[in-house]
C-alpha positions in Angstrom: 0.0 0.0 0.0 1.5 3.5 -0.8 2.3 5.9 1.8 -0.5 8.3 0.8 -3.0 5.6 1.0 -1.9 4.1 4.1 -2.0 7.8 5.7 -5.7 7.8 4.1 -7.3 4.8 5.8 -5.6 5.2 9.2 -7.3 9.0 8.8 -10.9 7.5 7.8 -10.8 4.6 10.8 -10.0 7.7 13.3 -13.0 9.5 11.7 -14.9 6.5 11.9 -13.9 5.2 15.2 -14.9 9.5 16.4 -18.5 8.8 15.2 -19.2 5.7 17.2 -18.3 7.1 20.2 -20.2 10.0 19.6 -23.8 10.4 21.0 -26.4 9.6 18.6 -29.2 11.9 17.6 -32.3 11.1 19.7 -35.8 11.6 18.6 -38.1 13.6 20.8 -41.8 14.7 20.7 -43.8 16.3 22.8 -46.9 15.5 24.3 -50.0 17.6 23.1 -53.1 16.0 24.4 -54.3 13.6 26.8 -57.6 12.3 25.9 -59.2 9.4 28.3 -57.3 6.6 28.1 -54.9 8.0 25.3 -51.8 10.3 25.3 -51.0 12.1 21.8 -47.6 13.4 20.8 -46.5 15.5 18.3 -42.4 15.1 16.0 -42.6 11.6 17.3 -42.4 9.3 14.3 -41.7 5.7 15.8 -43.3 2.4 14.9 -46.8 0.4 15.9 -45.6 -1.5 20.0 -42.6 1.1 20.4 -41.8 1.7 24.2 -41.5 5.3 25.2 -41.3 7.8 28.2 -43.0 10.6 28.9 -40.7 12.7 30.9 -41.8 15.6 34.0 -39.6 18.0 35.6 -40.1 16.6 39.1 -42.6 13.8 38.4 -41.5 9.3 37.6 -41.0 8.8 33.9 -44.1 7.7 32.4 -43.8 3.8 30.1 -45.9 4.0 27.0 -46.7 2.0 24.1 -47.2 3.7 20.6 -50.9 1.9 19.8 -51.7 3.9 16.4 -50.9 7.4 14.7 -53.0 9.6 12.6 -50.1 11.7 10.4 -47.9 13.3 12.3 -49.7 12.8 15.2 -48.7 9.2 17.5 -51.2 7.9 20.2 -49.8 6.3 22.7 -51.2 4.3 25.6 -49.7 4.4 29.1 -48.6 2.0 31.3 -48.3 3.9 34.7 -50.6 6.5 35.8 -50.1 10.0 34.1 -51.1 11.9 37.0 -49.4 15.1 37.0 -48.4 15.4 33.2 -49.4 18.5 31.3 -48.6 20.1 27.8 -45.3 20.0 26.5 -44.0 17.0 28.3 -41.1 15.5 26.5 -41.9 12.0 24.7 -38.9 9.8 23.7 -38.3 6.1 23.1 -37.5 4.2 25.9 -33.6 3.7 26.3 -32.0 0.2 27.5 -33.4 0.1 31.0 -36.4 2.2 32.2 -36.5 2.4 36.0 -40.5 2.1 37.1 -41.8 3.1 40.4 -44.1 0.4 42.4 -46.5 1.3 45.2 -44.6 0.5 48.6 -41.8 -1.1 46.6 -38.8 -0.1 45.2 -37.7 1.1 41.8 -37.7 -1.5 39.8 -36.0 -1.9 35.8 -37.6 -3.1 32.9 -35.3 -4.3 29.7 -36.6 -2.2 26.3 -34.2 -2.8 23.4 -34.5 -1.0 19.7 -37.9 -0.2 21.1 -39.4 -3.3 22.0 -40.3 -4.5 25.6 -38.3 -8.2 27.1 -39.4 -9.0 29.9 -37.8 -11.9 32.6 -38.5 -15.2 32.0 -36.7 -18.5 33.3 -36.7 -21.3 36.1 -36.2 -18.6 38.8 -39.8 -17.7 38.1 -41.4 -21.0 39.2 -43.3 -20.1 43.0 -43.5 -16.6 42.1 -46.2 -14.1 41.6 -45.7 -11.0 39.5 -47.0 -8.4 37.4 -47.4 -7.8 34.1 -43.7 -6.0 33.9 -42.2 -8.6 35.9 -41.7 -7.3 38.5 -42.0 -9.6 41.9 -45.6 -9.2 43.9 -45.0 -11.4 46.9 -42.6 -9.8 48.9 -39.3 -13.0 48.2 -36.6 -10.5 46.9 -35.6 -9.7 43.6 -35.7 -12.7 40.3 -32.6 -14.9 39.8 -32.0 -17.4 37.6 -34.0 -15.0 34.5 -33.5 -13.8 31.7 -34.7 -10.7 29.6 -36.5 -12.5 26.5 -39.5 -10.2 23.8 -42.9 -10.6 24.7 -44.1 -11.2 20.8 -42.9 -14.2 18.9 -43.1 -15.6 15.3 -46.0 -18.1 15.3 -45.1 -22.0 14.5 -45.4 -23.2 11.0 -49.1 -25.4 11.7 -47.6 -28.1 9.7 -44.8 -28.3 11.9 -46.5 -28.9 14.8 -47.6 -32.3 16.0 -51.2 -33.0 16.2 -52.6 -33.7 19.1 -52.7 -37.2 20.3 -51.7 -38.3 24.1 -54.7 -37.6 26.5 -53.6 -35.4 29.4 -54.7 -35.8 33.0 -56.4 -33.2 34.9 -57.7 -34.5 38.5 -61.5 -33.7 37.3 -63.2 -36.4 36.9 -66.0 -35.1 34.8 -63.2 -33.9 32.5 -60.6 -37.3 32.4 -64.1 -39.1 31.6 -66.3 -37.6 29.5 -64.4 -34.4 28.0 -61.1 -35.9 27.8 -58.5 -33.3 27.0 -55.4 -33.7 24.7 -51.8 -32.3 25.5 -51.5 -29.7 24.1 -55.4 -28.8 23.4 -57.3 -25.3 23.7 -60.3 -25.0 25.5 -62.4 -22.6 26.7 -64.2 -22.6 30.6 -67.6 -20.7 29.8 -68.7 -19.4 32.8 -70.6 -16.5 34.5 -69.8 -15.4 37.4 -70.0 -17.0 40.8 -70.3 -20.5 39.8 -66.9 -21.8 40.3 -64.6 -21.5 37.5 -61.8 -20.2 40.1 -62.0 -22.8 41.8 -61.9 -25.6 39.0 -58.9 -23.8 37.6 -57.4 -24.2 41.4 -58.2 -28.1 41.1 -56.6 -28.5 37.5 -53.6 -26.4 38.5 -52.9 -28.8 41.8 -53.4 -32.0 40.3 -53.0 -31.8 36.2 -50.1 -33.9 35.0 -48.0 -30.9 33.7 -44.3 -29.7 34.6 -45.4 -26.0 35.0 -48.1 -24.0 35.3 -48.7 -20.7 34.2 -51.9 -19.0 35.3 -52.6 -15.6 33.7 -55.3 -13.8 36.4 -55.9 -11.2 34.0 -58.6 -8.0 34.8 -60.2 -9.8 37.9 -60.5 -8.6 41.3 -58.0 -7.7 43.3 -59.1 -9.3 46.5 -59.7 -13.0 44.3 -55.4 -12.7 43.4 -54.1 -13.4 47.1 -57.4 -15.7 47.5 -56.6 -17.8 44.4 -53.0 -18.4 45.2 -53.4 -18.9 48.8 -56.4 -20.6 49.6 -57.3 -22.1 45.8 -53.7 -23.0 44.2 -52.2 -23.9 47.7 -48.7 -24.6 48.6 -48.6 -27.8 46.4 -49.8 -25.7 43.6 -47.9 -23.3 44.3 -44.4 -24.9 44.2 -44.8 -25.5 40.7 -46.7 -22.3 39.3 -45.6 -19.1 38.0 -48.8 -16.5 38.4 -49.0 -13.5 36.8 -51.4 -10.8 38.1 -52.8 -7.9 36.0 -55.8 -7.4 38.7 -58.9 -5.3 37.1 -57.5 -1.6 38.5 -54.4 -2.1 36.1 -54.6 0.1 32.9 -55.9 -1.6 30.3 -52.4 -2.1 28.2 -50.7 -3.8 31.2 -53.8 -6.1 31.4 -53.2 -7.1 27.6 -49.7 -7.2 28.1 -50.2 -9.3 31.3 -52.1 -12.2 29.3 -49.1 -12.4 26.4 -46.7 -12.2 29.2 -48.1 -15.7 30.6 -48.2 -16.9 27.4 -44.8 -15.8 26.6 -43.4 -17.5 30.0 -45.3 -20.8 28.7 -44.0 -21.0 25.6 -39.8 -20.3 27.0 -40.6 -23.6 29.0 -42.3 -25.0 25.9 -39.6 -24.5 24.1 -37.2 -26.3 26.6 -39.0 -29.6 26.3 -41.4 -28.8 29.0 -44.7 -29.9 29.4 -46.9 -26.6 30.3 -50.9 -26.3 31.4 -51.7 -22.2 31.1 -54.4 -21.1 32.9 -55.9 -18.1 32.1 -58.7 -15.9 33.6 -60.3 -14.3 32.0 -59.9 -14.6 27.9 -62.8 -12.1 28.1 -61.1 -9.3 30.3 -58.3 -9.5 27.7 -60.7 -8.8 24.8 -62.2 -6.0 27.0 -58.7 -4.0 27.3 -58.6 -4.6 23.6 -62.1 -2.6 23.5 -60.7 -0.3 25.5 -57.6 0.8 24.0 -59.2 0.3 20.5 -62.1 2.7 21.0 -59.9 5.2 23.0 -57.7 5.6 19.8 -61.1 6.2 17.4 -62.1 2.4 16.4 -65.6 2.1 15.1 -67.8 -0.4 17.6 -68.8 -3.3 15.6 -70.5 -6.2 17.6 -72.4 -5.4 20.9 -69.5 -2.3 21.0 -66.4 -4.8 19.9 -64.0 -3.0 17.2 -63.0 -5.5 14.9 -59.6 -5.7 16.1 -60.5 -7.2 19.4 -61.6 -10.4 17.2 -58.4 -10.0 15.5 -56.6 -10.1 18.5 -57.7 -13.4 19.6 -56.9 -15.8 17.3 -53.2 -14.2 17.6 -52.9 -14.6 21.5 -54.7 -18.3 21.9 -52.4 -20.0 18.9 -49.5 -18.9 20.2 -50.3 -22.2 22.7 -50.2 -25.5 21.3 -47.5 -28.7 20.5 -44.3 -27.0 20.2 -42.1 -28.0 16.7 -41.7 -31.4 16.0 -43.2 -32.9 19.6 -40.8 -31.3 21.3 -43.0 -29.8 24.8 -46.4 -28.2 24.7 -48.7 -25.9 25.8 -51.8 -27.2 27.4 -54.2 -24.0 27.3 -57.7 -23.1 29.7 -59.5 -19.9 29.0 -61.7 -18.7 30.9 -64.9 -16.6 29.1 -67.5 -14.9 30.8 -70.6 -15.4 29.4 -72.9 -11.8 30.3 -76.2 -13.0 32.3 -75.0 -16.8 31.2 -75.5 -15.7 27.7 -73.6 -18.4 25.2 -73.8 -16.3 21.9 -72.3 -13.7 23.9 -69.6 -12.0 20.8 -66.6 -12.7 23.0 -67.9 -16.5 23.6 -69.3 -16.9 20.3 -65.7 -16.3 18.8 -63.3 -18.4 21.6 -65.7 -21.0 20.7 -65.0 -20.9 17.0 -60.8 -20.9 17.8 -60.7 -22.9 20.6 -60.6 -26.7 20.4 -63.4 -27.8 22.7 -65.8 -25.8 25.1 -66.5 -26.7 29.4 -69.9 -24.6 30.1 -70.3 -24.1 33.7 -73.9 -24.1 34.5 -75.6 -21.4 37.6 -78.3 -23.9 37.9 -76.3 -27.0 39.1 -74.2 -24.4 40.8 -77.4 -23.5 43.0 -78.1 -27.1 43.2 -74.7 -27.2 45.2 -73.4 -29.5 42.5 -69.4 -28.7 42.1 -68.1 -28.7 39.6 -70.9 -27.2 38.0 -69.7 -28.6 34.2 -72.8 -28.9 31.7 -72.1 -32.4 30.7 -74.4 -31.6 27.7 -73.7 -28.4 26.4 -69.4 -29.1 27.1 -67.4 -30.6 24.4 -64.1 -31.7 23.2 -63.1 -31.8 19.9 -59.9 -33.9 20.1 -61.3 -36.6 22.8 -61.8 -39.0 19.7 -58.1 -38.9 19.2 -56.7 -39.6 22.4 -59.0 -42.3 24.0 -59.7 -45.8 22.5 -63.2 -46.9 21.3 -64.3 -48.3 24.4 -64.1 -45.2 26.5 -65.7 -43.3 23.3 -68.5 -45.7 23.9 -68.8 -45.6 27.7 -68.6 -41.8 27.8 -71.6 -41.7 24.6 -73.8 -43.5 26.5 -73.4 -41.6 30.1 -74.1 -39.0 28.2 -77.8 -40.3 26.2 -79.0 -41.5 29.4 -77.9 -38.5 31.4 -79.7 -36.4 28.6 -82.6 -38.7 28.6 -83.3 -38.0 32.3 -82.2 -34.0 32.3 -85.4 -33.6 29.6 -87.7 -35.5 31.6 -86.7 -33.8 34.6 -90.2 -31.9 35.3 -92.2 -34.9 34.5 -90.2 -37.1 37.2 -90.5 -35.0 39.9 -94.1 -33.7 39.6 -95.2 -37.3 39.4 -96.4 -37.0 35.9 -94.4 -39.7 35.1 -95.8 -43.6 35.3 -92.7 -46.0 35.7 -92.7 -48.6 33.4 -94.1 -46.0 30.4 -90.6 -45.9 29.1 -87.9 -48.5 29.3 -84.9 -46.1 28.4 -86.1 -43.5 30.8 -86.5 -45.9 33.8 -83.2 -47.0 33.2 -81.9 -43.1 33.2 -84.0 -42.6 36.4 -82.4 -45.4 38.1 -79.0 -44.5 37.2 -79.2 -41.0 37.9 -77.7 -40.9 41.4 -74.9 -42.8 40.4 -74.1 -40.9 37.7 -74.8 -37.3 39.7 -71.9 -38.7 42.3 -70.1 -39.4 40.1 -69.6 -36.0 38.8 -69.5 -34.2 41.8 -66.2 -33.8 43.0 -64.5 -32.1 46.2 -62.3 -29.2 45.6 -59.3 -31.0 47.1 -60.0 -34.1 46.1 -58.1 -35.4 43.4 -59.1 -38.0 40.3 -56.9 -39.9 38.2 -57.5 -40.8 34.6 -57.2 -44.5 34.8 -59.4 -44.5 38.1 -62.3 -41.7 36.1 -62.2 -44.1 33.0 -62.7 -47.3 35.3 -65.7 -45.1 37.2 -67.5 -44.4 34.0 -67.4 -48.0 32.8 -68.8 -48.9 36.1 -71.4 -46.2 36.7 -73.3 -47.2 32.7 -72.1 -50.7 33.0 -73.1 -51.7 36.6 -76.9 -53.3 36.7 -78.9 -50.4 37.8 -80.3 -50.3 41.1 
């Protein structure tokens, strides 16, 4: 190399090497209006799920996510409280570690890189309760054994996932027996409210067959949190949970971010090899912070006040569970959706039904008939049982349910004497089984079932000469 050109370079990698260490230009806005739910920012041109902080003289950094922009205009929804911000704050993304206050706590960081939020995920998580940032809840000291990871994720090729085949057990009875469900299966728990649908998620999550269990406690009641993880999950539950708690006073963005955050811890242990039941409650307080933000930003109401991106949004979350690639772990998924005044056509139920594969409808009138679990043998379903059970369970299960059905319609008739025994063959026989096949459905809250000992049940209880 000449002498010239040698002086050349070694002058360009100095000039080079000066603009790497120098600070880079940062893009700033400034906030202009703050309308509800929604904060709107003007000279701030980042994309669609960008973190950023609205900055105070003398008031905590504000985390926000950009959620839409009308031209040079970005909407942003917050994920603190904006209490004390007025006109001109300064709006920039969120550098590499945003500091965020907590109420009696203290200052805890959350990871944002190139504008997108990773939050903690790992095996120091199992036993723990936190929030929607990951931030600790119950008081045991700071997360070890974590790592940052994104809460989004490319979806798995369908065809590259196994189907599913290998029945799972879940201690309920009612559910090994006559709703068998699948590793790896979605299904939805349609409930209103007060009939028990915490506590059958409590029951699932102490004895399922699973290596961990995510439950997502997403919008509800702050009191029902420490309830469900003390009294419902227990210690034995416990020891093998992660819970993460968005209760109903959280703004609506850390609620939706609370639900992929569950599923986002689910699918790092999937992914590992590891077999995973999610619980979540509620799939319908999700789509409800959907409304929420969507309608805050100018959405059109569709159905019953739904924008159409709230049915969007569904499909997205609930197949991000499933059979990982190639068999290797899964995700073993329960939804909760309330059903308004026990309504089943309900938009938000009416659509989980249509994605999910199979449906548990808890009913309020065996619930006021003290039956627990209150499942509606004939309105439940699941859609892969015939895959994972042989034909003689098929059969057993097929024919508890005609003659449970058969008695259930003639109900009335039985009990206002209406009914002349001997009138019917099939309907004596379904009034002679029916106490059987009541206890056998019912089923303590910490009493547990297992599948081989449910199967041999309901071969006994339509097998057994009836009494």
């Amino acid at each position: 190399m000449p002498p010239e050109a040698a002086v050349w370079q070694r002058f360009m990698d100095d000039a080079l090497a000066r603009v790497r260490r120098s600070p880079q230009l940062e893009v700033q806005g400034s906030l202009t209006r703050v309308a509800g739910l929604v904060l709107e920012a003007a000279g701030l041109r980042t994309p669609i799920g960008s973190q950023c902080l609205v900055r105070m003289p003398g008031q905590k950094d504000v985390l926000a996510e950009v959620v839409g922009f009308s031209g040079d205009r970005a909407f942003l929804m917050p994920a603190g409280d904006v209490h004390g911000l007025s006109s001109g704050a300064a709006v920039r993304p969120a550098g590499a570690f945003v500091p965020l206050p907590r109420l009696g706590e203290p200052e805890t960081e959350v990871l944002v890189r190139s504008g997108v939020l990773r939050l903690p995920v790992g095996p120091g998580l199992l036993g723990r309760v936190v929030d929607p940032q990951g931030a600790p809840l119950d008081h045991q000291g700071p997360l070890t054994q974590v790592s940052a990871e994104p809460l989004e994720r490319a979806p798995i090729n369908a065809m590259e996932r196994d189907p599913v085949r290998e029945p799972l057990d879940t201690g309920v009875r009612a559910i090994n027996a006559l709703l068998t469900v699948g590793r790896g299966q979605r299904i939805g728990l349609f409930a209103g409210s007060g009939v028990g649908k915490s506590v059958l998620l409590g029951m699932m999550a102490r004895y399922t067959r699973a290596d961990v269990i995510v439950v997502g406690l997403i919008g509800e009641r702050g009191r029902e949190v420490k309830e469900f993880i003390e009294d419902i999950l227990g210690a034995e539950g416990r020891a093998r949970s992660i819970v993460v708690a968005a209760p109903a006073d959280a703004p609506p963005l850390l609620r939706m971010q609370g639900a992929a955050y569950a599923t986002g811890i689910a699918e790092h242990f999937r992914d590992r090899g590891a077999h995973v039941l999610l619980l979540m409650d509620s799939l319908t307080r999700y789509a409800m912070a959907q409304r929420e933000i969507a309608l805050a930003i100018g959405e059109p109401p569709a159905t019953k006040g739904y924008p159409p991106s709230c049915f969007a949004k569904l499909p997205q979350l609930v197949e991000r569970s499933g059979n990982g690639l190639n068999g290797v772990g899964s995700i073993t998924a329960f939804y909760t959706v309330l059903s308004e005044g026990d309504d089943q056509q309900d938009p938000i139920a009416d659509a989980a039904r249509a994605i999910l594969d199979g449906h548990i409808v808890l009913s309020r009138a065996l619930a006021e008939e003290a039956h627990f679990p209150a499942i509606d043998i004939e309105q439940s379903a699941s859609r892969v049982m015939h895959n994972v059970v042989d034909g003689p369970h098929l059969e057993a299960a097929r024919r508890f349910r005609a003659v449970y059905s058969r008695y259930r319609k003639s109900r009335d008739l039985v009990r206002l004497g209406a009914y002349a025994p001997g009138s019917d063959p099939q309907l004596d026989e379904a009034i002679a089984r029916q106490p059987g096949m009541v206890g056998f459905l019912q089923q303590g809250m910490h009493e547990g079932a297992s599948l081989a000992g449910s199967i041999q049940g309901l071969r006994r209880t339509v097998e057994d000469k009836a009494a």
